[in-house]
C-alpha positions in Angstrom: -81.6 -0.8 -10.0 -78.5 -1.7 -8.2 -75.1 -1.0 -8.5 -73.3 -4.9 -8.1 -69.4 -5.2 -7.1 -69.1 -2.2 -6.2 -66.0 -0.7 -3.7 -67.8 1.6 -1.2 -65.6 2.5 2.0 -66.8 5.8 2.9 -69.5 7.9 2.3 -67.9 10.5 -0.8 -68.0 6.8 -2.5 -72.0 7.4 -3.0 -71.7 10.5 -4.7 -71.1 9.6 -8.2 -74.1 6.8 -7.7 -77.4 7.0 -9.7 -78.9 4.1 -7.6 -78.2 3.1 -4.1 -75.6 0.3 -4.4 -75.8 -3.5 -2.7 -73.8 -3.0 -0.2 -72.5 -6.0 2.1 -73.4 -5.9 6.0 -69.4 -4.2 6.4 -70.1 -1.7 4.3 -73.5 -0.7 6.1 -72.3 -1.0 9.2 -69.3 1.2 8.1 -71.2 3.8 6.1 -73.9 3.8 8.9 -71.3 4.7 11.7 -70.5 7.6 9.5 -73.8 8.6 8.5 -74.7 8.4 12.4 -71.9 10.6 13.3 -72.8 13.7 10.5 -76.2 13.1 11.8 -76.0 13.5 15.2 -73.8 16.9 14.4 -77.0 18.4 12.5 -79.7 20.2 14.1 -82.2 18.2 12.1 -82.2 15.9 8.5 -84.0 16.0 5.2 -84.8 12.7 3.5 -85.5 12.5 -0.1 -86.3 8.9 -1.3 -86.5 7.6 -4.9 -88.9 4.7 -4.7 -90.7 2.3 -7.1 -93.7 2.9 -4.9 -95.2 4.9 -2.4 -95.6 2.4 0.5 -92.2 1.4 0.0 -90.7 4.7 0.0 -92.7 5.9 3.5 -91.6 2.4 4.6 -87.9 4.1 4.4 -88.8 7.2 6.2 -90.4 5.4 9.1 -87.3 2.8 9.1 -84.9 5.8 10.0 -87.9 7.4 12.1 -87.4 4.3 14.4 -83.4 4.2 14.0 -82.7 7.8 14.9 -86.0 7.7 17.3 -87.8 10.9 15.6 -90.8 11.8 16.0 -93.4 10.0 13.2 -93.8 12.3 9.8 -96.8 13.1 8.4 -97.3 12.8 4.8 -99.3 16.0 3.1 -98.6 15.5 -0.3 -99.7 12.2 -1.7 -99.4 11.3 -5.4 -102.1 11.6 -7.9 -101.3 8.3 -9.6 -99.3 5.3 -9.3 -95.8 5.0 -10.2 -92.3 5.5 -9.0 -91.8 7.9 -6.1 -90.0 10.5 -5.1 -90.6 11.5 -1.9 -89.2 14.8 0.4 -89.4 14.3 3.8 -88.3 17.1 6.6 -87.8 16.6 9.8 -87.8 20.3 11.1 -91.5 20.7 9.7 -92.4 17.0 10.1 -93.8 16.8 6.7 -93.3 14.5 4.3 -94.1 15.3 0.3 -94.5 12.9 -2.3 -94.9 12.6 -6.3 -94.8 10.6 -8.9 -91.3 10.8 -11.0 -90.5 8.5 -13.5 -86.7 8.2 -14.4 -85.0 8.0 -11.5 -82.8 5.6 -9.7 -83.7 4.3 -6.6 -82.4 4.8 -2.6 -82.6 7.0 -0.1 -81.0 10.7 0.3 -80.1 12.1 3.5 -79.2 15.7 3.7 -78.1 17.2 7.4 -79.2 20.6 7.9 -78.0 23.1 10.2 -79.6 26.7 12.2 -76.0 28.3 11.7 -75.6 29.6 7.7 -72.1 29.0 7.8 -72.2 25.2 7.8 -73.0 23.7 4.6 -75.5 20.9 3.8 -74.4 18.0 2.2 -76.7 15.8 0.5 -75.2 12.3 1.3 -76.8 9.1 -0.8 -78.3 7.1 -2.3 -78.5 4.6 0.5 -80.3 1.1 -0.5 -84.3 1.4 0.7 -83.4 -1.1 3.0 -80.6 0.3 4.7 -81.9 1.6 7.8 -83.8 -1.8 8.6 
């Protein structure tokens, strides 16, 4: 479900991407050192991830758990079958929500959130599952 050959130099590049793309260790380490920056601005992140499955897709949230040392989400909302996943999780309530969604692409959304209304979120993404390993 990746995007192959792909020229990502910045973060805006991800925007018009259904899937996460395979991105070469420069482009991670780039787009991670802007990621890290936005994300260390916010007062806290949400996380959606689209995900053939539901282990892989709380494997994601705990990778950037670990990365971005957060305290460990707890997962309330487990699907009812199984299937492709796509999973909320939100760091300000700790909780992490998950379903079964077919059609989707696949990676990992990050949206920084703010206490002041004035700043706007911005839902940056889709990052490869792997991304934050």
């Amino acid at each position: 479900m990746s995007t192959n050959n792909i020229n990502i130099c910045k973060l805006e590049d991800l925007d018009k991407l259904r899937s996460a793309p395979k991105l070469n260790k420069k482009q991670s380490k780039n787009l991670f050192n802007q990621l890290r920056h936005l994300i260390h601005k916010s007062d806290w992140i949400t996380i959606g991830v689209m995900s053939p499955s539901l282990k892989r897709g709380i494997n994601a949230v705990r990778r950037i758990e670990e990365k971005f040392e957060y305290d460990e989400m707890k997962c309330i909302t487990f699907p009812s079958s199984d299937g492709p996943i796509f999973l909320k999780a939100n760091q300000k309530t700790g909780e992490i929500h998950a379903r079964v969604e077919f059609g989707l692409g696949e990676g990992i959304l990050i949206t920084c959130q703010n206490y002041e209304n004035s700043l706007t979120s911005k839902t940056i993404g889709p990052f490869p599952l792997d991304f934050f390993d």
